[in-house]
N, C-alpha and C positions, 0 to 999 in steps of 0.2 A: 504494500500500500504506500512506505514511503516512495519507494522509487516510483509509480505512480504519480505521485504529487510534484517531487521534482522534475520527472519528465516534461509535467503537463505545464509546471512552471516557464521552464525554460523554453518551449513550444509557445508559450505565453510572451513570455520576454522579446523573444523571438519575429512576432510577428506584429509587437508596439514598434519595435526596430526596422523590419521592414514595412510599415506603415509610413515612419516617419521619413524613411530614405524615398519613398514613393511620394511623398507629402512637398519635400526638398525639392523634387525632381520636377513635380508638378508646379511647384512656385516659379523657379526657373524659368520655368517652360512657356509658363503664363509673363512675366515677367520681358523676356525675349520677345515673344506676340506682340505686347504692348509697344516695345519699342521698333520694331520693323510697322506697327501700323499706323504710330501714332508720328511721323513723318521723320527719323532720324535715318533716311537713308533711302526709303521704299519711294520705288518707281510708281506704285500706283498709287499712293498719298499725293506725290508732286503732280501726277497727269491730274488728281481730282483738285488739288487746291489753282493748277495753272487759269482757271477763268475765274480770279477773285481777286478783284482790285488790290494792289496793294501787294500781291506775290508775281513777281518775277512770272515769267512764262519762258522758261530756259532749255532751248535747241541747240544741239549741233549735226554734227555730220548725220547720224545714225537716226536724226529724221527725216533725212531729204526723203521725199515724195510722198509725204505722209497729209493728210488734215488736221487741224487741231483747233480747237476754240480757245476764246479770248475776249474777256468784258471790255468797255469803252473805259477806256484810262488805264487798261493794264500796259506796265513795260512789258518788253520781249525782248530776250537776247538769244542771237545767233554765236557760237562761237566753232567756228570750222578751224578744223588742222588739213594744211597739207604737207605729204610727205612726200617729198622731190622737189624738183625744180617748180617756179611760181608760185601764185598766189592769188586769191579772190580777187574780183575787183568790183564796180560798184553795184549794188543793187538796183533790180527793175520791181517795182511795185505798181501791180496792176487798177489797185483802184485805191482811192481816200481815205479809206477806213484804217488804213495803216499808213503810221505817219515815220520815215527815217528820221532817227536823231544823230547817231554817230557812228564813227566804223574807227577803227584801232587796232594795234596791236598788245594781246597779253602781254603781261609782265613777265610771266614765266613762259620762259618758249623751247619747245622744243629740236632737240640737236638737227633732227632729220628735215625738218620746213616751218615754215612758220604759220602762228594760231592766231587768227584775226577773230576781232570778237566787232559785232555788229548789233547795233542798238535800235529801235523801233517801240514806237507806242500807238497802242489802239486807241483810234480817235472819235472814229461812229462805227454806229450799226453795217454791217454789211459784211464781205467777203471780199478776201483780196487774196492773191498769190504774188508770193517772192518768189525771185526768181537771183541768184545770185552767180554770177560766171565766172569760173576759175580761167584764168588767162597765165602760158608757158611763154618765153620767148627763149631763144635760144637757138642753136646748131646741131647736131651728135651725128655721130659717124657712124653710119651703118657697118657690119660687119664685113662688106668687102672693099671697105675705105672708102665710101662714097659719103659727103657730108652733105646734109640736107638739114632745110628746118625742123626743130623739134615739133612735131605734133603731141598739143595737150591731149589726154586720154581723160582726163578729170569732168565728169560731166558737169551742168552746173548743181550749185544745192538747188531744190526748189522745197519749198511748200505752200501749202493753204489755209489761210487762217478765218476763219469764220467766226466775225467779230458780234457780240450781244451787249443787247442793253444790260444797265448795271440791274443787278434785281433789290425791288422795295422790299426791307423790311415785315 
């Protein structure tokens, strides 16, 4: 009977213990959830807060041909890297609703081309497409020594941005 008792204890002990490591685990785990969703990092936090005044609407390369909304007064920034020779040049904005502010170069750049970052803000209702064209100039030598102009391969970025009134309260 005593062995009984301790057995059952220890079985007891046992299973507060792994309660409590499952308890740990699940805090965590919750814990983690909260901050992938609650915007320190998650892709779908930023696509949902990108049409609310007041946050950034932040593109680069890996949107070109994409859609995306955008309230009247939100900024937008485009920031493209190229890798090789050249470099973007000016934007075509197809309609009013998006207005250029400025185009620059990042602070930090990287070794292989350089990252130009491009600024815009929604100004009314409506729909517009950017269109931005990366421009090579240059020479290179074909490989049986023939030199020719460099032909860009870089298509341009574009996107679409389908601008909304601000919403009431």
């Amino acid at each position: 009977m005593a062995i009984y008792r301790q057995s059952s204890r220890w079985h007891a002990r046992n299973r507060v213990r792994a309660i409590q490591r499952h308890s740990r685990s699940a805090v965590l785990l919750l814990v983690g959830l909260l901050w992938i969703f609650h915007g320190k990092g998650s892709a779908q936090n930023a696509a949902s807060q990108s049409s609310v005044p007041g946050y950034v609407l932040s593109l680069d390369n890996r949107n070109s041909g994409q859609r995306v909304t955008a309230t009247v007064g939100q900024p937008i920034q485009i920031t493209l890297q190229t890798i090789g020779p050249g470099q973007y040049v000016s934007p075509q904005i197809s309609s009013q609703a998006i207005r250029f502010v400025s185009a620059g170069f990042a602070e930090k750049q990287n070794p292989g081309g350089p990252r130009q970052i491009y600024r815009f803000r929604a100004v009314s209702e409506g729909e517009a497409h950017i269109s931005i064209p990366h421009e090579a100039k240059g020479k290179v030598t074909t490989p049986d020594g023939v030199e020719s102009p460099y032909k860009d391969l870089i298509p341009p970025f574009a996107v679409t941005i389908r601008v909304h009134g601000q919403q009431k309260p």
